[in-house]
N, CA, C and O atoms as CSV, one atom per row, in Angstrom:
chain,resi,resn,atom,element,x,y,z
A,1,UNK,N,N,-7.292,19.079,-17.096
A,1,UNK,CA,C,-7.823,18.101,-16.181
A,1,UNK,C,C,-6.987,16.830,-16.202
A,1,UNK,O,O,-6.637,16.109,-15.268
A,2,UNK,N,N,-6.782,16.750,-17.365
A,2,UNK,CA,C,-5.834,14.934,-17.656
A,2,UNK,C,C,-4.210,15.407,-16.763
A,2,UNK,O,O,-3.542,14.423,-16.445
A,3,UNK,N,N,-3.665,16.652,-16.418
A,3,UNK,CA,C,-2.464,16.739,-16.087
A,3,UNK,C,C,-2.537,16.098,-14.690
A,3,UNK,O,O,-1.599,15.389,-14.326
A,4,UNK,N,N,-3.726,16.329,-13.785
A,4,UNK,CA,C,-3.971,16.299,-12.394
A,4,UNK,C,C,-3.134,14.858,-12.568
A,4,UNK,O,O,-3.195,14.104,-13.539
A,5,UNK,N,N,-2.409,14.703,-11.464
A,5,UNK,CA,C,-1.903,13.289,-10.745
A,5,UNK,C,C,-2.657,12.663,-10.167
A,5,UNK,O,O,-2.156,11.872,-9.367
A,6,UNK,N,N,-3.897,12.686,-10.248
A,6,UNK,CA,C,-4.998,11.558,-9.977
A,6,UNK,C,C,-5.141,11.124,-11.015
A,6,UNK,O,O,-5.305,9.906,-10.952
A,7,UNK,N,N,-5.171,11.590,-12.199
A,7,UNK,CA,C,-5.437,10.613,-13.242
A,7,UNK,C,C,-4.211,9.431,-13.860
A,7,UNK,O,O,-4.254,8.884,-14.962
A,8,UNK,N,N,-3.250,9.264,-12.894
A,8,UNK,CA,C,-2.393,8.680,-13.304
A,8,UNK,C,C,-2.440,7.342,-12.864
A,8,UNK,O,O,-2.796,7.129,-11.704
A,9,UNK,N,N,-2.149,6.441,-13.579
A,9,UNK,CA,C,-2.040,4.616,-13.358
A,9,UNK,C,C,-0.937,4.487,-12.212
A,9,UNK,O,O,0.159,5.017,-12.396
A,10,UNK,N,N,-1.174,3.879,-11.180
A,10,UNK,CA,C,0.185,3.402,-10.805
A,10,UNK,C,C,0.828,2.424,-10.709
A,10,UNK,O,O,0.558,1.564,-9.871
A,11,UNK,N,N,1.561,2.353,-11.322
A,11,UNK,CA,C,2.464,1.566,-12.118
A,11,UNK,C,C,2.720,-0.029,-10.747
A,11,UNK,O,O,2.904,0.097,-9.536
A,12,UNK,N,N,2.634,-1.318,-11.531
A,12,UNK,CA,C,2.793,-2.476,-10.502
A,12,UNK,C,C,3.981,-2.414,-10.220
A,12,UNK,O,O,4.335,-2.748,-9.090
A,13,UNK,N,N,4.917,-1.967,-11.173
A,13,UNK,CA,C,6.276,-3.008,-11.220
A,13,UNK,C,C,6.905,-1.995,-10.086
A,13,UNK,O,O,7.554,-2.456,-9.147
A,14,UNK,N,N,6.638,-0.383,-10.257
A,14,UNK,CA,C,7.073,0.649,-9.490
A,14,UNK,C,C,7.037,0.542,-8.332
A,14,UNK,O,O,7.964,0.943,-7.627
A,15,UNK,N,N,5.659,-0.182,-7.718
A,15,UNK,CA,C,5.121,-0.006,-6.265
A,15,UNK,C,C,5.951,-1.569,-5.792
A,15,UNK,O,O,6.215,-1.584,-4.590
A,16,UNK,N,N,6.365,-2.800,-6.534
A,16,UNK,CA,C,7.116,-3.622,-6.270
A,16,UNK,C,C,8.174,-3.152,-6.039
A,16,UNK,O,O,8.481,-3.524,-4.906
A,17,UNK,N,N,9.214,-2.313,-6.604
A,17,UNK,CA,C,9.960,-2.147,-6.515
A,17,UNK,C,C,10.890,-1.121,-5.339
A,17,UNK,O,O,11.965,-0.798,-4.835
A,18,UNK,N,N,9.288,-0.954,-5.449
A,18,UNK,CA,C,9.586,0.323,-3.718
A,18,UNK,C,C,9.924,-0.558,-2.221
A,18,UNK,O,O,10.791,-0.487,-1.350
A,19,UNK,N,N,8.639,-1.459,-2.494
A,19,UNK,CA,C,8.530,-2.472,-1.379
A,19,UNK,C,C,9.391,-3.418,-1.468
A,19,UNK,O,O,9.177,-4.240,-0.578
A,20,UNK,N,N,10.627,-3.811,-2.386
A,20,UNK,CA,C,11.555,-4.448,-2.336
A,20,UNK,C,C,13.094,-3.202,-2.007
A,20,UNK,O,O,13.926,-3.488,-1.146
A,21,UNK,N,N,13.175,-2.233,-2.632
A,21,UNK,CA,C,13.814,-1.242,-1.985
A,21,UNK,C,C,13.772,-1.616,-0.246
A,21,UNK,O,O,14.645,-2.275,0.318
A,22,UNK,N,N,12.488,-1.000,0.466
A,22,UNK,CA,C,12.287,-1.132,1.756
A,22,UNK,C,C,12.916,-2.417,2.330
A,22,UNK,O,O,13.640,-2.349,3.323
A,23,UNK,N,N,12.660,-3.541,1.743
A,23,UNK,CA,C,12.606,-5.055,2.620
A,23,UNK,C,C,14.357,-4.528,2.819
A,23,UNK,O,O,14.867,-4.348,3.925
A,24,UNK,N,N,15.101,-4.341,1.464
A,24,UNK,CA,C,16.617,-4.360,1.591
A,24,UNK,C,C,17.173,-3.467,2.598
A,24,UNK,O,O,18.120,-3.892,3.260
A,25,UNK,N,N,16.745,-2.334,2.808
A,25,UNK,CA,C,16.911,-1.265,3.498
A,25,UNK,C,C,16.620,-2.133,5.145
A,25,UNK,O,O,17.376,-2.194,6.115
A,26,UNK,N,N,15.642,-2.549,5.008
A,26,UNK,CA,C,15.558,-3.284,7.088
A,26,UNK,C,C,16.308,-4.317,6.888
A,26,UNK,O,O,16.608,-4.810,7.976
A,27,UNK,N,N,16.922,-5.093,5.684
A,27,UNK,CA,C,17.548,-6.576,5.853
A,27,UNK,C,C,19.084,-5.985,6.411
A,27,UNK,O,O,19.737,-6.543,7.292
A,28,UNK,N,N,19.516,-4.670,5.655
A,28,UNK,CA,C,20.712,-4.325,5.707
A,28,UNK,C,C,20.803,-3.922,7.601
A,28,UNK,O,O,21.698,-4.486,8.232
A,29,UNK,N,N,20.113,-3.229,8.145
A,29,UNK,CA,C,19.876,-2.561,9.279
A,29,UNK,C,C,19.767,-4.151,10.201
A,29,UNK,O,O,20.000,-4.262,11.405
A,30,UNK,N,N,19.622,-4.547,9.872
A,30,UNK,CA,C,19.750,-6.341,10.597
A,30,UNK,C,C,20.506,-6.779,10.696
A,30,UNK,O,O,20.830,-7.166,11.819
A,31,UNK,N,N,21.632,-7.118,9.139
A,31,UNK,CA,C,23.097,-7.398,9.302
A,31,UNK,C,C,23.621,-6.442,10.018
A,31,UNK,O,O,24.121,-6.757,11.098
A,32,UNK,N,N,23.632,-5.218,9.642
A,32,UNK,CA,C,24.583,-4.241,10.519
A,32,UNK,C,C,24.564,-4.224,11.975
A,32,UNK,O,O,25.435,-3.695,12.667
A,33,UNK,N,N,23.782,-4.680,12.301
A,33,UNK,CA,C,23.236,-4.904,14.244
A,33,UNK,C,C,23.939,-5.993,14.063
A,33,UNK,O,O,25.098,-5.975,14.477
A,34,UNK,N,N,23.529,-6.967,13.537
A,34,UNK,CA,C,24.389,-8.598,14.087
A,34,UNK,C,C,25.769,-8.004,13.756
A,34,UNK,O,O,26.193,-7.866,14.904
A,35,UNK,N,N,26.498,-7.675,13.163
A,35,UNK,CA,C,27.890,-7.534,12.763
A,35,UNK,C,C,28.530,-7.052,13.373
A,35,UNK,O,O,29.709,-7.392,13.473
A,36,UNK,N,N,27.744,-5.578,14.346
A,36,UNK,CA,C,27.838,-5.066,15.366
A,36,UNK,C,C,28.008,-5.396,16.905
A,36,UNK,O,O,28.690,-4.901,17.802
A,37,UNK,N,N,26.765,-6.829,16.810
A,37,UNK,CA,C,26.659,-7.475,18.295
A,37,UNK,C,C,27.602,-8.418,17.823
A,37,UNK,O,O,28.320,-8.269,18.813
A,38,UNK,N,N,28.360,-9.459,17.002
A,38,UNK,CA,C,29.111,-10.434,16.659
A,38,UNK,C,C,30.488,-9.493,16.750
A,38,UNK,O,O,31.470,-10.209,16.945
A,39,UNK,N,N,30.758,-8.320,16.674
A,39,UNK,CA,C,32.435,-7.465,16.412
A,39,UNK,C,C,32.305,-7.683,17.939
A,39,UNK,O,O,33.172,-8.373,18.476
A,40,UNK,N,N,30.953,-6.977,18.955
A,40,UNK,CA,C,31.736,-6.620,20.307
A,40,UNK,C,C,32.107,-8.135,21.071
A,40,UNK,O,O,33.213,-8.311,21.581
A,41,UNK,N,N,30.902,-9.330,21.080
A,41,UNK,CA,C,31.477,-10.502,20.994
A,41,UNK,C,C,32.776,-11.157,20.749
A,41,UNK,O,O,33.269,-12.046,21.443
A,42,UNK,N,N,33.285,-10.616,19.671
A,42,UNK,CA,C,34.440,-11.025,19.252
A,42,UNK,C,C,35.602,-10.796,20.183
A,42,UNK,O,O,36.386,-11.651,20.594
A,43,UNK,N,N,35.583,-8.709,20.619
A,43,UNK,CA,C,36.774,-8.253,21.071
A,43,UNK,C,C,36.429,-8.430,22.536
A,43,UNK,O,O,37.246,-8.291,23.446
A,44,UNK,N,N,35.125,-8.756,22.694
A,44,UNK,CA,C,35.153,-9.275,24.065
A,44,UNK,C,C,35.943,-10.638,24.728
A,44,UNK,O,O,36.632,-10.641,25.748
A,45,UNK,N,N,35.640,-11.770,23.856
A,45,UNK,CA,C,36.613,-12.941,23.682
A,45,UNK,C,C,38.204,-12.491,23.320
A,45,UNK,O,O,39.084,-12.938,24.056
A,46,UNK,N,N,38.510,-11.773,22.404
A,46,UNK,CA,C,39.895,-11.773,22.345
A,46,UNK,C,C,40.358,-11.282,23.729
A,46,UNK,O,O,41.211,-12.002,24.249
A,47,UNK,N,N,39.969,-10.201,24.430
A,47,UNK,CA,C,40.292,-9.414,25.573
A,47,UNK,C,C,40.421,-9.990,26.815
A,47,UNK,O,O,41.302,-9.675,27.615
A,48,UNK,N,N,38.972,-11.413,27.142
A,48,UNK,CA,C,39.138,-11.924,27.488
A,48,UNK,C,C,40.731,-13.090,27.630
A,48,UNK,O,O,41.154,-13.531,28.698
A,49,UNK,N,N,41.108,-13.253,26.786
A,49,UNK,CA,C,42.299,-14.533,26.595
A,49,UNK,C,C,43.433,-13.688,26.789
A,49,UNK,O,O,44.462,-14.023,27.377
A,50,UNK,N,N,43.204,-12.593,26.278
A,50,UNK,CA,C,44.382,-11.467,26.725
A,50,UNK,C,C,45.155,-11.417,28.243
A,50,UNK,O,O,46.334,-11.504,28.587
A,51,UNK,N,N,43.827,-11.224,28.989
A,51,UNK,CA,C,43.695,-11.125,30.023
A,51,UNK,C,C,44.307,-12.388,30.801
A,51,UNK,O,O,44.976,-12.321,31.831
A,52,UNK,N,N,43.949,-13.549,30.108
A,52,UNK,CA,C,44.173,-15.136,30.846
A,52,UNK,C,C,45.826,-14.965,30.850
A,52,UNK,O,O,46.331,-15.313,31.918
A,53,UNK,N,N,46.783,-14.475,29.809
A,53,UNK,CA,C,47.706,-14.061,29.724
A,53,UNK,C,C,48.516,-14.970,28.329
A,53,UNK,O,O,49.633,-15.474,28.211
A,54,UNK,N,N,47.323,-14.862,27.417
A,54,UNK,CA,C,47.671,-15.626,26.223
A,54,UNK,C,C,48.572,-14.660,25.567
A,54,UNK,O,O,48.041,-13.567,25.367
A,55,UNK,N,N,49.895,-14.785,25.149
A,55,UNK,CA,C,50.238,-13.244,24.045
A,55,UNK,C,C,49.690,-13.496,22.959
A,55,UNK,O,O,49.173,-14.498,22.464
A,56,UNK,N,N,49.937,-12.047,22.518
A,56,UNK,CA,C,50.064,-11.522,21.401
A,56,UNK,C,C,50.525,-12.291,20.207
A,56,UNK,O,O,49.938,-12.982,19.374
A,57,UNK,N,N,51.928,-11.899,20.423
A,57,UNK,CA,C,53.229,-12.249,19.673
A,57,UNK,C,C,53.197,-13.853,19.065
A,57,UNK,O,O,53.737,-14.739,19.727
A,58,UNK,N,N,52.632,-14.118,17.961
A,58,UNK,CA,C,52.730,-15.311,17.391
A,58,UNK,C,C,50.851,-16.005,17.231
A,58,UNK,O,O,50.370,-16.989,16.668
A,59,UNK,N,N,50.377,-15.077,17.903
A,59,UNK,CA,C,48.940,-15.633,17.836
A,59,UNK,C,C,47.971,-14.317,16.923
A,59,UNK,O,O,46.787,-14.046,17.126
A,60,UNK,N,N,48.873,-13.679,15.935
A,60,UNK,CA,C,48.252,-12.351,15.432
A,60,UNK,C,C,47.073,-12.837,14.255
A,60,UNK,O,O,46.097,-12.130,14.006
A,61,UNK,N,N,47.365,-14.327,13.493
A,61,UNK,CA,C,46.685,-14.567,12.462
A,61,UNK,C,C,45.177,-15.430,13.481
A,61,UNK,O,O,44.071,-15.474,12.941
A,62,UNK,N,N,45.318,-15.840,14.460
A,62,UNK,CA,C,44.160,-16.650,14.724
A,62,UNK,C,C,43.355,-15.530,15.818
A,62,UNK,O,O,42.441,-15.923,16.543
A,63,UNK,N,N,43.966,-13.702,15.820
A,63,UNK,CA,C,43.058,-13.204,16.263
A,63,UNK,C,C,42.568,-12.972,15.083
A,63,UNK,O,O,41.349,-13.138,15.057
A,64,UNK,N,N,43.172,-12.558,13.794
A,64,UNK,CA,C,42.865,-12.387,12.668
A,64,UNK,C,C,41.574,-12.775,12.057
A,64,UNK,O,O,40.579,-12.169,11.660
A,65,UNK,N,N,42.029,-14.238,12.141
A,65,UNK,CA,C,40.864,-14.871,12.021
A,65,UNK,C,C,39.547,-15.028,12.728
A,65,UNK,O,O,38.377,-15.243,12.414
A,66,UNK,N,N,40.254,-14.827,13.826
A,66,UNK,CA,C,38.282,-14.463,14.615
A,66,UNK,C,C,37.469,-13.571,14.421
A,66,UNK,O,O,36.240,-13.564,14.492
A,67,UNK,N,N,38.409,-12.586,14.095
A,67,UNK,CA,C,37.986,-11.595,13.405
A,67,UNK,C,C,36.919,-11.639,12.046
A,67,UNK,O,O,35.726,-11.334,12.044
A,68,UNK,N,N,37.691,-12.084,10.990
A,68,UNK,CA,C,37.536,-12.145,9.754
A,68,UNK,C,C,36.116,-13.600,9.879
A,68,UNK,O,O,35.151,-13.394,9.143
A,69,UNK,N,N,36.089,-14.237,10.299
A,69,UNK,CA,C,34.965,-15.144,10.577
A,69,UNK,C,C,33.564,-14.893,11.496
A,69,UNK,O,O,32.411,-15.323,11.443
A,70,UNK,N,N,34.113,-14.203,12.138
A,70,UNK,CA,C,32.845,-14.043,12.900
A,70,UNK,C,C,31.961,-12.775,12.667
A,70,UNK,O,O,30.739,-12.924,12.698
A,71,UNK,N,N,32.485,-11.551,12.440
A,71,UNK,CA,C,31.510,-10.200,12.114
A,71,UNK,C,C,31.997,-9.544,11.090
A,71,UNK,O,O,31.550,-8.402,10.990
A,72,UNK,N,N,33.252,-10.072,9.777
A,72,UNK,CA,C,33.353,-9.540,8.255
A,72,UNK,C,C,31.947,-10.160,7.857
A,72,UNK,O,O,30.918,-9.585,8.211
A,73,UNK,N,N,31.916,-11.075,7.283
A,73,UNK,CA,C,30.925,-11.833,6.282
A,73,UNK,C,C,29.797,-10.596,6.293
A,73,UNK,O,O,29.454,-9.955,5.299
A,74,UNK,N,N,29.306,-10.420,7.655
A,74,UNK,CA,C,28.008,-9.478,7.883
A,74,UNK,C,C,27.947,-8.040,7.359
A,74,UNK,O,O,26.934,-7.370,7.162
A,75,UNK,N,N,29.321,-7.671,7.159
A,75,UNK,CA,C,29.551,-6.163,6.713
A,75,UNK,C,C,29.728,-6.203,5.150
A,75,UNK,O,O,29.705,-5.329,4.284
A,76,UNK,N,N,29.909,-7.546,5.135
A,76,UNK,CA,C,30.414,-7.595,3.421
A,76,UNK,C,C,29.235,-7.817,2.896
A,76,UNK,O,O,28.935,-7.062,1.971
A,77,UNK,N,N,28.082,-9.027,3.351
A,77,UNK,CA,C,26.764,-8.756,2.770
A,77,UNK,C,C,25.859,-7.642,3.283
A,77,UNK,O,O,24.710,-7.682,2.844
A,78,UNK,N,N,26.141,-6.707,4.083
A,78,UNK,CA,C,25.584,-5.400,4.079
A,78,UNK,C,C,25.708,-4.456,3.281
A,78,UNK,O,O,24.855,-3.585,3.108
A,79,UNK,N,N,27.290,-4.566,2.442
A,79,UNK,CA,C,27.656,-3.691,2.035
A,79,UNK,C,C,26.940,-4.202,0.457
A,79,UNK,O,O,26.538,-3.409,-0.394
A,80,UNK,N,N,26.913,-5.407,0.362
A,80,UNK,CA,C,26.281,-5.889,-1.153
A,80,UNK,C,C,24.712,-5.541,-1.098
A,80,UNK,O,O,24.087,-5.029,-2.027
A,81,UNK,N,N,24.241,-5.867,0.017
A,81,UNK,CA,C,22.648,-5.430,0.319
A,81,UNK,C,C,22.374,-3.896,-0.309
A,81,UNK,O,O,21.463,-3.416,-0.984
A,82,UNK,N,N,23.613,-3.373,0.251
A,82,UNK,CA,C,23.241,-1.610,0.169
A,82,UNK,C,C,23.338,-1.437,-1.218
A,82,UNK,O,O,22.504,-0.639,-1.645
A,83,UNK,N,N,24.319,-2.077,-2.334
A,83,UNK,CA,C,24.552,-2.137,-3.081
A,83,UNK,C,C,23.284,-2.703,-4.035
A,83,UNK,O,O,23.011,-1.949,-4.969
A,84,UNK,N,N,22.824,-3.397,-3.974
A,84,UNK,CA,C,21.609,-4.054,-4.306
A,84,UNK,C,C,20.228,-3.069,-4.000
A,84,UNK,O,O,19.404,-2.935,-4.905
A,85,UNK,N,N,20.090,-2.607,-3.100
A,85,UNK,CA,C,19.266,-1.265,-2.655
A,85,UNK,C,C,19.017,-0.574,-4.058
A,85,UNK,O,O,18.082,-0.498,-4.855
A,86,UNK,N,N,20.598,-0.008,-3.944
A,86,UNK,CA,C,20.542,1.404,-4.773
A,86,UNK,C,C,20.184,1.000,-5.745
A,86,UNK,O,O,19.304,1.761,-6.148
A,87,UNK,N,N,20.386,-0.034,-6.626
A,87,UNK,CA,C,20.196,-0.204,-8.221
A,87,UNK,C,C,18.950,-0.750,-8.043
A,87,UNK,O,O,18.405,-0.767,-9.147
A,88,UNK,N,N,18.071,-1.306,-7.010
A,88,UNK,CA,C,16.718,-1.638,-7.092
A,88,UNK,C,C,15.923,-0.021,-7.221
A,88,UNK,O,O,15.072,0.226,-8.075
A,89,UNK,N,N,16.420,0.990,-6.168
A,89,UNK,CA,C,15.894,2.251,-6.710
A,89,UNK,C,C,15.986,2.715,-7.887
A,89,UNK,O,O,15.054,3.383,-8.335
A,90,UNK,N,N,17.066,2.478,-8.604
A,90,UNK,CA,C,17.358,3.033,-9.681
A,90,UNK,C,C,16.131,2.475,-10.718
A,90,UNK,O,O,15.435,3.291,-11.321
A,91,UNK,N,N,15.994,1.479,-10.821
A,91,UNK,CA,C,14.600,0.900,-11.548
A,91,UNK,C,C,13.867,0.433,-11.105
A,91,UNK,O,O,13.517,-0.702,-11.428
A,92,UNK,N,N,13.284,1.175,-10.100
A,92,UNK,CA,C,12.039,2.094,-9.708
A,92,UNK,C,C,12.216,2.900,-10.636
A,92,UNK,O,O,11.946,2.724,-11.825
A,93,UNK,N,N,12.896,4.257,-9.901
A,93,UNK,CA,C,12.969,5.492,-11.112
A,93,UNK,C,C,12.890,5.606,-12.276
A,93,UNK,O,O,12.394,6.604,-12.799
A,94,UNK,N,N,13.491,4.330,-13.116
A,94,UNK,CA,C,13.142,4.085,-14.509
A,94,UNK,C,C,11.699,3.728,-14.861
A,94,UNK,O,O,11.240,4.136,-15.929
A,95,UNK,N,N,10.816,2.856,-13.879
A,95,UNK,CA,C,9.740,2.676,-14.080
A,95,UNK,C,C,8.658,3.990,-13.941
A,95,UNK,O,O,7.643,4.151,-14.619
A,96,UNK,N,N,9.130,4.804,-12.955
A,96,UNK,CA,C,8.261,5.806,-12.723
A,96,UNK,C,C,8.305,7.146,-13.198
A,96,UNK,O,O,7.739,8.168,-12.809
A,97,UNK,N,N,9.358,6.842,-14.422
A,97,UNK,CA,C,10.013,8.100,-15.011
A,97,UNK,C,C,8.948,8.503,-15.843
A,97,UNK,O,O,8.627,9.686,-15.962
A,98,UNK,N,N,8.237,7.328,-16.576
A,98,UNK,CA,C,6.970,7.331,-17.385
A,98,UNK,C,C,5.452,7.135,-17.263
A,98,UNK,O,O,4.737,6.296,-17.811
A,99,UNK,N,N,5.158,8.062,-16.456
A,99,UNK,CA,C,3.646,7.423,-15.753
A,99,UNK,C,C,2.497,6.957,-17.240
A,99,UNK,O,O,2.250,7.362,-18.376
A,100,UNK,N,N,2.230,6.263,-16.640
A,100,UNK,CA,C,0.752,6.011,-17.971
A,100,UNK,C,C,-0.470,6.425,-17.335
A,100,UNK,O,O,-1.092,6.164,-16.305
A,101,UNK,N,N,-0.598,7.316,-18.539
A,101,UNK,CA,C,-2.018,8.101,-19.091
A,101,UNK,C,C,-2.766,7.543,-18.878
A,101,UNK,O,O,-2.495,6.383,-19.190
A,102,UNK,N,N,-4.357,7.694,-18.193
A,102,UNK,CA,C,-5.609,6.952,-18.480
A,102,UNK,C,C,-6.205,8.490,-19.341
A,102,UNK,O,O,-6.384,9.660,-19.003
A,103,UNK,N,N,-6.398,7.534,-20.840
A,103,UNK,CA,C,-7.182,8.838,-21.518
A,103,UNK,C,C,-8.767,8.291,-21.452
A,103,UNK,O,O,-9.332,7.240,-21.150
A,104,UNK,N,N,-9.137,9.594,-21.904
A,104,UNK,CA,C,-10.390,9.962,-21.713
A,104,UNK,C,C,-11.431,9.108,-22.408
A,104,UNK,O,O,-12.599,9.363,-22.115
A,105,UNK,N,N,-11.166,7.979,-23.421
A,105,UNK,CA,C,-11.685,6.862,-24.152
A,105,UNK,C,C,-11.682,5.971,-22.808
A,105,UNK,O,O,-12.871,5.683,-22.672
A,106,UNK,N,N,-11.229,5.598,-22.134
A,106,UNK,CA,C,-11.668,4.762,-20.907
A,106,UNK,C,C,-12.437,5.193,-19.875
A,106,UNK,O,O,-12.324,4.560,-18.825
A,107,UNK,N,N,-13.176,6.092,-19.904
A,107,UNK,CA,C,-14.400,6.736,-19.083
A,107,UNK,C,C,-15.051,6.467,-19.357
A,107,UNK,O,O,-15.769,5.922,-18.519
A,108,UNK,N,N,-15.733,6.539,-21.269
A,108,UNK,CA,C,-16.290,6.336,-21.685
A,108,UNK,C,C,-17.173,4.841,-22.311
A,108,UNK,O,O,-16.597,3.907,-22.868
A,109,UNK,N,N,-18.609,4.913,-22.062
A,109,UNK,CA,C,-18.719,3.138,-22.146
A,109,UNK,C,C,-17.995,2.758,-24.383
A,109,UNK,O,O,-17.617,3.208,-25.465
A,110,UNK,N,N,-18.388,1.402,-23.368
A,110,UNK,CA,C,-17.674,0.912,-25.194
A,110,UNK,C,C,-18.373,1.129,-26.523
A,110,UNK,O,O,-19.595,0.987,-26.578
A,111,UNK,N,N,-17.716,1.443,-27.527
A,111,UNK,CA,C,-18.183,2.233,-28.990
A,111,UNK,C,C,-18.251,1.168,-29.479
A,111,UNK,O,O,-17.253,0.465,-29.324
A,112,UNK,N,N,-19.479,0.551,-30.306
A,112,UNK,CA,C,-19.634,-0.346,-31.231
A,112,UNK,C,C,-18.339,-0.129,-32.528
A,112,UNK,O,O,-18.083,0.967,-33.028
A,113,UNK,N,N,-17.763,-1.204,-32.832
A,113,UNK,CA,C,-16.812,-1.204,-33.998
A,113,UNK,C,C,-17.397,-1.622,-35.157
A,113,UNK,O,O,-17.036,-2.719,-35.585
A,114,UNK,N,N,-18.664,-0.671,-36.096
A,114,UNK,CA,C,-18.976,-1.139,-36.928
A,114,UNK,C,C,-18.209,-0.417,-38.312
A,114,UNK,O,O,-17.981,0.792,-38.263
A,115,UNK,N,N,-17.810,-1.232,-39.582
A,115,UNK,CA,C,-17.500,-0.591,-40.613
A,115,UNK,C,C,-16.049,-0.979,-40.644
A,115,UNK,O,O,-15.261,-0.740,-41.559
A,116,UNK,N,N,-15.807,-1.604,-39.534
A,116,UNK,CA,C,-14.281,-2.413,-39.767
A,116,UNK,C,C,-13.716,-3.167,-41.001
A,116,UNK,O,O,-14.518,-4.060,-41.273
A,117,UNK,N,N,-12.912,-3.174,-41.657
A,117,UNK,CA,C,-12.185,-3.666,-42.250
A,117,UNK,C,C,-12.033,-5.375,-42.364
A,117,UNK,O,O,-12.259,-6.245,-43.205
A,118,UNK,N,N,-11.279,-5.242,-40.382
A,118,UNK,CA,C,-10.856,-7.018,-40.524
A,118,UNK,C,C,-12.573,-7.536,-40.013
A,118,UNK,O,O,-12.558,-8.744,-39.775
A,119,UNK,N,N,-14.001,-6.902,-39.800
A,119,UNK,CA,C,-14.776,-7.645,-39.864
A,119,UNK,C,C,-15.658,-7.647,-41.117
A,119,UNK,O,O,-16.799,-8.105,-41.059
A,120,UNK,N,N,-15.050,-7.043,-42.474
A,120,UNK,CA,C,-15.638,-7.414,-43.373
A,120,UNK,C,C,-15.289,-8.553,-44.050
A,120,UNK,O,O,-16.048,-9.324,-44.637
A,121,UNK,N,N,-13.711,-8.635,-43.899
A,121,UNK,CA,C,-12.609,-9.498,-44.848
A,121,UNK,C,C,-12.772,-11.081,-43.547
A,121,UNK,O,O,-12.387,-12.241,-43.695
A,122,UNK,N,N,-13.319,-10.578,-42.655
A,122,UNK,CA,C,-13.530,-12.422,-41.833
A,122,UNK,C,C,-15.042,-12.642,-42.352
A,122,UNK,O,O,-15.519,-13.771,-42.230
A,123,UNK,N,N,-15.773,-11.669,-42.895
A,123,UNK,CA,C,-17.429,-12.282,-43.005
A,123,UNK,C,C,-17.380,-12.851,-44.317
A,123,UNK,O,O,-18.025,-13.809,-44.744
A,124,UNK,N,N,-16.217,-11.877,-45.121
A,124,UNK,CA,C,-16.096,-13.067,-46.906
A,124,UNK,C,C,-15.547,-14.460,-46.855
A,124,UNK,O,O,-15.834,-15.472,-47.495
A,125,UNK,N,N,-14.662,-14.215,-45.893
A,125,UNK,CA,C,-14.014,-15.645,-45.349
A,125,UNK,C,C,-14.859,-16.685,-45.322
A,125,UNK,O,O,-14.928,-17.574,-46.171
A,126,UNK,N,N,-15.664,-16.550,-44.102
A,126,UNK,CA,C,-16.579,-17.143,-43.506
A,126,UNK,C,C,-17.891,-17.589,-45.336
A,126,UNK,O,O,-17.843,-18.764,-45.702
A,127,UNK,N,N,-18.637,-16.817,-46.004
A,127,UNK,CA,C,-18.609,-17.071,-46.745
A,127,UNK,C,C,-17.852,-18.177,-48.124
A,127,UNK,O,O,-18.552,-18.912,-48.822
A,128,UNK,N,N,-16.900,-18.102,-48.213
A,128,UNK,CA,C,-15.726,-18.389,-49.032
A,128,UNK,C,C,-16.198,-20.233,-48.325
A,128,UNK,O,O,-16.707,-21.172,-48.937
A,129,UNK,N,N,-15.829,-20.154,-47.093
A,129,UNK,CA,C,-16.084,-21.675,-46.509
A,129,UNK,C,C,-17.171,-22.365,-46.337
A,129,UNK,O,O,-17.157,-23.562,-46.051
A,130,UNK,N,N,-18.107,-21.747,-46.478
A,130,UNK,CA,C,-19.397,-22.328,-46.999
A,130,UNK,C,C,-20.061,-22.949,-48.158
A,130,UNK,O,O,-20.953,-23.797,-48.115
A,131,UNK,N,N,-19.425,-22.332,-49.374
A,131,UNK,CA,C,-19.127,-22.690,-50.082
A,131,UNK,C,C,-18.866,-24.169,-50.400
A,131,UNK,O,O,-19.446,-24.720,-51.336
A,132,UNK,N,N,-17.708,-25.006,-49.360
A,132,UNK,CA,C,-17.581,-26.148,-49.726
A,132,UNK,C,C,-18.883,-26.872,-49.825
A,132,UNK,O,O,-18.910,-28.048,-50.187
């Protein structure tokens, strides 16, 4: 009966960690659209100036750069997002590798603790200070 997977705790840190998995997974799917709508932006403007009859030849670093400024950044924190993803799954998995047991002493109502030890050695105590 204790094997059934209903009797299992589920774990906080696990179910955090799922729902932070997820958030990264739609944050990444966000950059990748902007990076996407900011690249065609981009070669739309370069194509444009092309067209005006700007060359090529000597203007290769400031297409470069329009490049590299306007829709890298977005692929590079996508690619760290995704990166960040995976190792947030990964511990998940570590958390959920170990489910915790609810045993069968927690069904049950609470057992008087009589015949204890540390409540004999606190009642001599208690004694002992009376005394003064």
């Amino acid at each position: 009966m204790m094997d059934n997977p209903l009797f299992y705790k589920s774990s906080k840190k696990g179910r955090f960690f799922r729902v932070l998995f997820v958030a990264c997974c739609v944050f990444v799917v966000v950059l990748l659209v902007t990076a996407f709508i900011y690249l065609a932006a981009c070669h739309q403007n370069i194509s444009r100036q092309l067209a005006q009859g700007i060359p090529v030849r000597g203007n290769e670093l400031a297409i470069a750069n329009l490049y590299f400024t306007s829709c890298v950044p977005y692929f590079v924190l996508a690619s760290a997002m995704v990166f960040c993803a995976f190792m947030i799954r990964k511990m998940a998995a570590c958390t959920d590798s170990v489910p915790e047991k609810l045993t069968p002493c927690m069904f049950n109502p609470a057992i008087e603790a009589g015949g204890s030890v540390f409540i004999e050695q606190a009642e001599l105590e208690e004694d002992k200070d009376d005394d003064w």
